[in-house]
N, C-alpha and C positions, 0 to 999 in steps of 0.2 A: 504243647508247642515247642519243649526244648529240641525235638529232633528238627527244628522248622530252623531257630538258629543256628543249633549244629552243623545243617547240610550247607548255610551260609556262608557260618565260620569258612567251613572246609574249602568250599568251592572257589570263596575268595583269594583262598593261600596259593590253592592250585590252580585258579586262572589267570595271574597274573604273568606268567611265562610266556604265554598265547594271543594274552589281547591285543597287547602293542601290536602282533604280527599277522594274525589270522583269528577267527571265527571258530573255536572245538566246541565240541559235544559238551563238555563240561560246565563251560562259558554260556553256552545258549542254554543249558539245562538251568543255571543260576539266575539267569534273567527271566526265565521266563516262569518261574517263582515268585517274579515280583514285577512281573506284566500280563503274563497269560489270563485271560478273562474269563473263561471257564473256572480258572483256579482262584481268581480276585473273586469271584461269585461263590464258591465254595467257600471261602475264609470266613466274607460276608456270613453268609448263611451261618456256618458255626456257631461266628458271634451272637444273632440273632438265639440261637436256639441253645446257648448258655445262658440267658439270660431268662431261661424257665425256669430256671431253678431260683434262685431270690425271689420271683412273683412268686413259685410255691410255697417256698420259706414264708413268706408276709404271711402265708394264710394259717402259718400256726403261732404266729407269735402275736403278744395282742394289739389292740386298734387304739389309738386314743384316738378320739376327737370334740372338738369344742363345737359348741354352738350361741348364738344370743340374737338376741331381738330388742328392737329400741322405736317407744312407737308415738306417735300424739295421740290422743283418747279423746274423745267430746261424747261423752253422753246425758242424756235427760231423762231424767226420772218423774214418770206420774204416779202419784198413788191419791186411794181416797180416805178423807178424813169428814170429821162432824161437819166440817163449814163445804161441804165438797171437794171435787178435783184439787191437787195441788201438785204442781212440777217444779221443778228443780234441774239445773243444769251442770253439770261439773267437765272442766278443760283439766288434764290430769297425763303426764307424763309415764307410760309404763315400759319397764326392765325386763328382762328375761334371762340368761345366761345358766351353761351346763358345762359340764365338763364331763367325758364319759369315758370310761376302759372296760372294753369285752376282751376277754380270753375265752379263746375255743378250748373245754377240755376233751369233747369228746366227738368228731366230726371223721368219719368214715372218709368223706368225699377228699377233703384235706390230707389226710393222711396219706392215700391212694396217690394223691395230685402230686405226692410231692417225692412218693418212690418211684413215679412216672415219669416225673424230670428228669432224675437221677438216670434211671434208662434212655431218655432222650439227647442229655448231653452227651451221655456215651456212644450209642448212633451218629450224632453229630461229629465227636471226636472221629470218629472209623472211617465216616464218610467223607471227613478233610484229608485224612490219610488216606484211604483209597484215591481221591483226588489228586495225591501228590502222586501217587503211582500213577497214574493216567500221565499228568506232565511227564515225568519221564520216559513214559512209551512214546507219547505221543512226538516228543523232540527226537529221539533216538530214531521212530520210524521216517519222521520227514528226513532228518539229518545224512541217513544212511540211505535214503531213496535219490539225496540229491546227490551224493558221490556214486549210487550204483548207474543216475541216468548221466554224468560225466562221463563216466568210468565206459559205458554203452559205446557214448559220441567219442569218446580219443579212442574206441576200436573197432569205428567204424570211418574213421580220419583216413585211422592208419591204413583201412581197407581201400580207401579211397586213394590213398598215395600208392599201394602196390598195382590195383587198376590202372592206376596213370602212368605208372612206370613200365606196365606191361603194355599200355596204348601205344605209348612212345615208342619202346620197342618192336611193335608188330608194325606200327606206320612207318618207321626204319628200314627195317627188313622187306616192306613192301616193294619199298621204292628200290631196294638194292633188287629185288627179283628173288629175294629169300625167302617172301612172306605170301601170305594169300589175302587176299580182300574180307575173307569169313575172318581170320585172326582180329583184322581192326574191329568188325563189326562187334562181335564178345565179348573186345576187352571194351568197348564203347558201352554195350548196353550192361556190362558188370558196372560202368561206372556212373551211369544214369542210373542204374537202380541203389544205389550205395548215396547219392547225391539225395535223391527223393526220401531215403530212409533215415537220412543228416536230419532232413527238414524236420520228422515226426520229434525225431531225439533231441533236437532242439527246443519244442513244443515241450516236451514231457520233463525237459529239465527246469524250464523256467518254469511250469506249473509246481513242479518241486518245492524250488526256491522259493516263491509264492508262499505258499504250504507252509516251509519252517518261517518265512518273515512274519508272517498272520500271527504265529505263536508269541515271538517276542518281539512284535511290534512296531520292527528297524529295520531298513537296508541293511545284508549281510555284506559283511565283507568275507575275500577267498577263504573255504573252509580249509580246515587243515584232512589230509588226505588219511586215509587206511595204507600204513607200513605193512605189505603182506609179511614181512620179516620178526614183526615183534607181535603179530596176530596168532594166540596162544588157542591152539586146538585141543580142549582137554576136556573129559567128560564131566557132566555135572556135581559138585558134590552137595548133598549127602547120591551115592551113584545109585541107589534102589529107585524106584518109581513109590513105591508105595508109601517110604518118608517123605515124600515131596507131597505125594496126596494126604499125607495124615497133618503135614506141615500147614496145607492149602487149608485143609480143615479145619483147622484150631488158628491159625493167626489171617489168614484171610482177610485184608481191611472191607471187604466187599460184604461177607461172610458176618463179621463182624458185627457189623453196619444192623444186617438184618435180624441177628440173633437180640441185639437191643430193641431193636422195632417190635420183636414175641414181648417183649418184657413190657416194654409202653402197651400195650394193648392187653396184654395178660390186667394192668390197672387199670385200664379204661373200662376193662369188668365191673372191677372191682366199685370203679366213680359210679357205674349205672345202678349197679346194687348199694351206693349208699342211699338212693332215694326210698326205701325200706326202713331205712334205721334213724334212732332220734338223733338230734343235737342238743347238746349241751354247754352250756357256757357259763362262767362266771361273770356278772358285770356290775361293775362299781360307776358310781356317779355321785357327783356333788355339782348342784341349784342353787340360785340364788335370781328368786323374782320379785319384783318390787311394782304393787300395783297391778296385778298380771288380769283382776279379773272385775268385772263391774263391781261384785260386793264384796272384794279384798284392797279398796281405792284407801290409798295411803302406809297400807299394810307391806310387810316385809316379810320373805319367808328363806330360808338359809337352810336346803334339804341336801341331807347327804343318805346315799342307800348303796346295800352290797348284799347282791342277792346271786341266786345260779338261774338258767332262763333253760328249763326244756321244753323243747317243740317237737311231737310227735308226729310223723305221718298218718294218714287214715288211707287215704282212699287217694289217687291220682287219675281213675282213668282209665289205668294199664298202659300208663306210661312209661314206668319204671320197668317193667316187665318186658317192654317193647324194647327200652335203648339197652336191657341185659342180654336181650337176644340178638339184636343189631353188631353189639360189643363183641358177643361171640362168633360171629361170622367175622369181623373184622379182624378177630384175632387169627382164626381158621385161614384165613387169605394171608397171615403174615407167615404162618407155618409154613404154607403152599409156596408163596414168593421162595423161604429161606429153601427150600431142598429144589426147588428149581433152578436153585442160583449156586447148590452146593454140588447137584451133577453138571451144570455146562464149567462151574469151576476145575470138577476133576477130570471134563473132558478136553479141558486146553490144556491144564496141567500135562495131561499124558499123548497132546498133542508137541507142546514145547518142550517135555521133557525128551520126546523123540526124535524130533528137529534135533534138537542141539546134541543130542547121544547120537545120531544117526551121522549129523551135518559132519562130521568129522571125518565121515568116511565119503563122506559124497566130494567133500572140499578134498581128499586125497585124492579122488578119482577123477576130479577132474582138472586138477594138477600133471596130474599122466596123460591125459586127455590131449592137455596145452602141449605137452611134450611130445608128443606121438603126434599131432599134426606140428607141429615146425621140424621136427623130422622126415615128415611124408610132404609137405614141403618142397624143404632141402633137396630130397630125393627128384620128388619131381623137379626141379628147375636142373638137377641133374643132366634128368634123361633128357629133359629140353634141348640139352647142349648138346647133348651124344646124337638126337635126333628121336629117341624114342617114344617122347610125349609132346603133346600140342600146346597150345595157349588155353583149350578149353582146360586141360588135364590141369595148367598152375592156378587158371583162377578158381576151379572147384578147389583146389589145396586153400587157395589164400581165404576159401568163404568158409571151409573147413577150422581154419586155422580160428579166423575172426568167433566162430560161433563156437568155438572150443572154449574161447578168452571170456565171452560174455558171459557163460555158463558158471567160468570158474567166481566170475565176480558175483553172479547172485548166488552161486553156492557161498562163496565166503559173508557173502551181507547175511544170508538167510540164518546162518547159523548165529550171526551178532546178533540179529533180534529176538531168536528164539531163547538166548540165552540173556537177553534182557526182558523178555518178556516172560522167562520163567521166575524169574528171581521177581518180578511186580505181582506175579498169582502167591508169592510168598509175603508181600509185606517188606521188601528186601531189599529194592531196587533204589537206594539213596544215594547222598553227594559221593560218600566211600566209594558205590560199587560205579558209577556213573566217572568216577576218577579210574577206577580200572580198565572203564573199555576206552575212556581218553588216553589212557596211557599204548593204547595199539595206534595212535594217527601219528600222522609225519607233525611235527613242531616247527613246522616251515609249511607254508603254502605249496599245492604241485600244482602243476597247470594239466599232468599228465595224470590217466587212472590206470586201475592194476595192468599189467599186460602180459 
């Protein structure tokens, strides 16, 4: 669990710049560490299944325990003699008391149980770890879904303010005898459909919002924005695909997870195959009964004994035989799980690792993109004036212009998450790296997305 404080420590230092002001990546990553209920149920469960191991420990170390009994007695005695029948009654108080220690020296089953923990806790460990990889995909993904559906609506705003500037315009020009009645109609229904398209993007942002609140629990306040200026386009390192997949393979908390689950059931073999073998024990005891049996009335006895107790199997049934074969199917299915879970690993791997190796050039291209339509544009509103283009020819620019912009914003997000969700197929993705992609957002609230 040190890396659990660590990520604490860290995120506390570096969230404190942001909270007074706005909501980062960083900040919601840290809370929700210590809210998310997927992850509270995760921790849980760990705890639970550390605590297999001291029950297995018990079972080799030895048992005392006491016993006693305290009782009133009344019995009557008939026997015969020369003169006949004769009874007798005796009221008589009887003691009982033990005190007993077995030590197991020789138990298969115990042995087995308790290298089985050993692999369970470690399962458990991988699988709280893979859990902490999940919260931070999982913040990262809401987080940057709720800036990419902003990001949508201020450029679809902005689309809406050039439609209405152009409505104005052509309703202008109408009335002066410069415009045609088709002009108002296009830029009218450019602007009815940019209106009705607000409404979706409004929809999708507050399901967003929703989305990251459900994580940590709270009303967000305004997040802090994606600075395209300080958003570092560089390719993954180590830059090979095939260290990443060797990487994914050997540190995997997923991987991990499962490779301890071969091990627990490799000894669940082994438990079924002790019912084959003897048991052995040492066990010591010291008695003391007073009175304990009809013809010991008034008698004391003070037994102490230390002897070894084997119990062999004979025959079960083919029971034993039954849960060694059961045991190896269940081992068989944990093999099968671990390499089903080690090719869809190396197929995200080498799907993330090419997002994010790829993203780089898709984000430059559609940089060019933005740039080539606010120049074709330009142009056009141009020839508008010269007389050479129409109102149809600026609004196709401005829907140009608008879905040039959107592109660039999921090209820039798509590449944030690839490159966060490549570093979580590694094991990777903590308060450290989770502080490096906070360090790309504005430190102020925007009310505006990329554009």
């Amino acid at each position: 669990m040190t890396w659990f404080w660590k990520a604490a420590g860290f995120g506390l230092l570096m969230g404190v710049a942001l909270s007074a002001r706005a909501d980062d990546l960083l900040g919601l990553y840290q809370e929700a560490l210590q809210s998310d209920a997927i992850f509270l149920a995760a921790q849980a469960d760990t705890r639970a299944q550390h605590e297999l191991l001291p029950q297995a420990r018990a079972q080799l170390l030895p048992n005392l325990s006491w016993s006693g009994s305290q009782s009133r007695k009344s019995t009557e005695q008939v026997s015969q003699g020369a003169f006949g029948s004769q009874s007798s009654e005796n009221d008589y108080d009887s003691y009982n008391y033990a005190l007993s220690l077995r030590q197991p020296l020789f138990r298969v089953h115990n042995f087995a149980l308790y290298r089985q923990s050993l692999a369970q806790v470690s399962s458990a460990n991988a699988t709280l770890e893979s859990a902490a990889q999940e919260v931070a995909v999982r913040v990262g993904t809401a987080y940057f879904d709720v800036l990419l559906a902003q990001s949508e609506l201020d450029v679809n705003q902005a689309q809406q303010e050039a439609c209405r500037a152009q409505l104005d315009y052509a309703q202008k020009a109408f009335v002066a005898g410069a415009g045609t009645r088709t002009d108002i109609d296009e830029a009218q229904s450019r602007l009815d459909l940019s209106r009705a398209q607000a409404m979706e993007l409004e929809y999708r942002l507050e399901y967003a919002k929703d989305a990251l609140q459900s994580i940590v629990a709270r009303p967000l306040t305004p997040l802090a924005s994606l600075n395209p200026g300080r958003l570092q386009l560089t390719r993954p390192d180590p830059e090979r695909l095939e260290e990443w997949i060797r990487m994914a393979e050997s540190v995997n908390p997923r991987l991990k997870a499962l490779k301890a689950n071969i091990e627990a059931a490799e000894q669940e073999i082994w438990k079924a195959r002790a019912g084959h073998f003897p048991t052995v024990d040492l066990v010591m005891q010291r008695s003391r009964s007073d009175s304990d049996y009809d013809n010991s009335i008034g008698s004391a006895y003070d037994t102490k004994m230390v002897g070894v107790q084997v119990n062999f199997p004979l025959f079960s049934g083919g029971y034993v035989n039954s849960t060694v074969r059961q045991a190896r199917a269940m081992l068989e299915k944990q093999r099968q799980q671990l390499e089903a879970a080690r090719r869809e690993t190396v197929l995200e791997v080498r799907k993330e690792f090419d997002a994010a190796s790829q993203g780089i050039h898709w984000v430059e291209a559609y940089e060019q993109a933005v740039k080539s339509a606010e120049q074709t544009l330009f142009s056009t509103k141009k020839g508008f004036q010269a007389g050479t283009r129409n109102t149809l020819d600026i609004l196709n620019a401005e829907r140009d212009l608008s879905a040039a912009r959107q592109d660039l914003n999921r090209g820039r997000y798509q590449y944030i998450l690839a490159r966060l969700k490549l570093l979580s197929l590694v094991g990777r993705l903590d308060a450290i790296e989770m502080g490096h992609f906070n360090a790309w957002l504005e430190t102020r609230p925007q009310t505006g997305g990329i554009r």
